[in-house]
N, C-alpha and C positions, 0 to 999 in steps of 0.2 A: 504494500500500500504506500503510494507516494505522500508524502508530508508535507502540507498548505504551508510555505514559506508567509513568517507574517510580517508587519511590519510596514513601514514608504519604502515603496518602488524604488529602487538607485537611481538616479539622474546619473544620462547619460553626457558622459565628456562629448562636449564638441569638440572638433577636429578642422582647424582650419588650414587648408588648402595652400603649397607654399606656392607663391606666381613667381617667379623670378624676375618676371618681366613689369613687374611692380616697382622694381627697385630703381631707384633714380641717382645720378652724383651727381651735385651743383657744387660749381665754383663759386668765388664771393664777386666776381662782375655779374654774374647772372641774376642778382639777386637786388631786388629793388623797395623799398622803404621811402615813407614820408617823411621829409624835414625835418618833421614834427618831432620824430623820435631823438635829433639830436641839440635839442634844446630842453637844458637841467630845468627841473621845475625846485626854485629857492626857498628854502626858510626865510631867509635871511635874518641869519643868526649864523653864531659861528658853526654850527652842524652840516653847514655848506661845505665847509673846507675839509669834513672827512666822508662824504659821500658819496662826491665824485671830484677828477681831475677838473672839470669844469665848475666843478661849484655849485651844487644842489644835485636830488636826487634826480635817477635821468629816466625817463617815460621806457615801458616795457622790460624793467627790473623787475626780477624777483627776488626780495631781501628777509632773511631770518633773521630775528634780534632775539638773541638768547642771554641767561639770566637766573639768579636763584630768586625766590621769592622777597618780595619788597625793596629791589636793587634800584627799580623804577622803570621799569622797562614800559609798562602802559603809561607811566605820565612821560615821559621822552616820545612816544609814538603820538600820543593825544596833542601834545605841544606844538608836534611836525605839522598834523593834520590841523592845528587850529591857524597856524601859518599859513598854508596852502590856503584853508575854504577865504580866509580873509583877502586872499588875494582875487579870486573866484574861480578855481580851481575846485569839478568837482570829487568829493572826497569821501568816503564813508569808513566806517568805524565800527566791526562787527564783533562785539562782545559775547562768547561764550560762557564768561564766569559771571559779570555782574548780572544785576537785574536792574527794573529801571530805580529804586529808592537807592541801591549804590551807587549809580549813578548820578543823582539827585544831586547823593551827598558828597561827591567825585567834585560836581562841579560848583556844587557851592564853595567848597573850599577852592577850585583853580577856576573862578568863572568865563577865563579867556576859553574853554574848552567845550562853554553853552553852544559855541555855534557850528560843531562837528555834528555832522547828520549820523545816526548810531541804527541798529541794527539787535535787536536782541533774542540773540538765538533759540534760548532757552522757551521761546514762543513757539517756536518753530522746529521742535524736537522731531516732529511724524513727518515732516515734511522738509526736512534739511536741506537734502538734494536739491529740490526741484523749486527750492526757496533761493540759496543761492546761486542757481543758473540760471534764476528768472533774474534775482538782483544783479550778478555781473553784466547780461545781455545788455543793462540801460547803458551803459559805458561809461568808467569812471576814469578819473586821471589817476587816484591812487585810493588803494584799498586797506585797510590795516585791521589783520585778526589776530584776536584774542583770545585763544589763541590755536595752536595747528591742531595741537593734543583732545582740543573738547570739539574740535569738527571730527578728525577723523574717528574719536569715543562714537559720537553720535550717530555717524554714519552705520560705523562697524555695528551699534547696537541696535540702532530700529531694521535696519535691511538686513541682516543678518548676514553678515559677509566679513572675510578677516581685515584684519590692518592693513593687509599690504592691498588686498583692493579696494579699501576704505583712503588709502594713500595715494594709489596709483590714480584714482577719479580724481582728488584733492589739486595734484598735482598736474593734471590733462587739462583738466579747468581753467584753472590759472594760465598753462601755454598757452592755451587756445585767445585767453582774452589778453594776455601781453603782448601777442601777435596783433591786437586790433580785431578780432574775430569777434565781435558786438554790433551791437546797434546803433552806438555813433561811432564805428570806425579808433578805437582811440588804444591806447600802448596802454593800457594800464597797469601800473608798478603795483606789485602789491609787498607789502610788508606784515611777515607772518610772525609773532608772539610765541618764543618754544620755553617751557622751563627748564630748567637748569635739574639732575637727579640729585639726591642726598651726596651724591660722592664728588657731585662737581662736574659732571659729565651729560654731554647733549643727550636729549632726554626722544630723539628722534632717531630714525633706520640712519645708514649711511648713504644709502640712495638719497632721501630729503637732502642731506649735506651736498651731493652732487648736483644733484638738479635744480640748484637755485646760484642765481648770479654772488650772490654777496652772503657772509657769514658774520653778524655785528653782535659782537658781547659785553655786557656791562657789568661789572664789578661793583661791589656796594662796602666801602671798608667799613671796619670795625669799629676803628676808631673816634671816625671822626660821621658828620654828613656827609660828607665830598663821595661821589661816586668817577668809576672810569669806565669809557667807554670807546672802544678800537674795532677793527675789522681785521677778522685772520681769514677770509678771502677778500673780496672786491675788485670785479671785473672792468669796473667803471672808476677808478682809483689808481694811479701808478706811485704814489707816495703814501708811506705810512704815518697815522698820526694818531694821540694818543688825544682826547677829548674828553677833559672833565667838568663835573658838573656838581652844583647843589639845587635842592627842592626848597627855596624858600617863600614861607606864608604862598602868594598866590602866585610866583614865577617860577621858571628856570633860567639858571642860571648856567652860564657854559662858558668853557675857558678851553684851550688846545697846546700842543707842542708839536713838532715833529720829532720823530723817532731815528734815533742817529743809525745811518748803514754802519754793520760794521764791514 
């Protein structure tokens, strides 16, 4: 007597098909870009001077700011972004940790920071996905999450799918709209929020560390306020420089050096 196997069905592997003839090489004459792409969009504030050779962050970045907790890695991001919308630069600010009464109280305390347009995800936990591919489509100039670790949490958790397809989507998204691949056409830079682990260690795959333009970490000393903040990649940078800062009452504050070759 045969035995009723019980149980879901196994889903079967798809098998995708190799074409060779799919395969393409391009030169860099062959390839053509908007102007637009090479004009830094400024703080203007000394944070210009370590995020690109030109002086402000440059359209179609992809930047990680990494960080232990409370080093400042969201008010340094919310600062950039209140620089930008001021200038009318459109900008949005997609908070996975706060909700909006953190927020509230976020800006009571730094009120330059009232006029970053926000995004709070935690709204939008059933529908993540399909939340931020409809928000990047409007085309923005620069994006900044808060951070990589509670999108792709969210992802991996309502769709039931691992990290590294939770990642691989995260990160196809983002090319697609640095490319200009939206609705107005625009390079959008996006700057992703990673923590920092207990040991001191990026708290993301090694793929994430490859496939983004720029690696920016902030240090929080012990001693004193004063924080630092430097870039151990930066594709858009040929000089190194060492950026610090403090959090006072309702600003920041920033100061620089350059970093002697040895």
């Amino acid at each position: 007597m045969n035995k009723v196997k019980r149980g879901r069905p196994s889903k079967k592997t798809e098998v995708k098909t190799f074409n060779p003839s799919g395969i393409k090489l391009i030169s860099g004459n062959e390839l053509n870009f908007n102007e637009s792409l090479f004009k830094p969009i400024k703080t203007k504030s000394e944070l210009d001077v370590i995020l690109s050779t030109e002086g402000g962050i440059m359209p179609g970045t992809n930047m990680v700011l990494v960080g232990g907790p409370g080093s400042g890695k969201s008010t340094v991001v919310l600062d950039m972004l209140s620089n930008f919308t001021s200038q009318g630069y459109k900008c949005l600010f997609i908070s996975g940790e706060m909700d909006e009464i953190g927020y509230y109280k976020y800006c009571k305390r730094l009120p330059k920071f009232s006029c970053v347009k926000t995004l709070f995800l935690k709204n939008y936990a059933e529908t993540v996905k399909e939340t931020l591919e409809y928000i990047f489509n409007e085309g923005y100039d620069i994006v900044a999450i808060d951070s990589i670790a509670e999108v792709i949490d969210m992802v991996r958790d309502h769709y039931k799918v691992t990290e590294n397809v939770a990642e691989s989507w995260f990160l196809s998204l983002q090319d697609k709209n640095k490319k200009g691949v939206n609705k107005n056409k625009c390079y959008t830079t996006f700057i992703n929020i990673q923590q920092m682990t207990k040991a001191g260690d990026f708290a993301g795959s090694n793929r994430l560390k490859h496939m983004t333009d720029a690696m920016c970490h902030i240090e929080r000393s012990k001693e004193s306020n004063q924080r630092l903040m430097y870039f151990s990649k930066n594709r858009d940078c040929d000089k190194d420089f060492n950026l610090y800062f403090t959090i006072q009452k309702d600003s920041v504050h920033y100061s620089y050096e350059m970093v002697e070759e040895n």
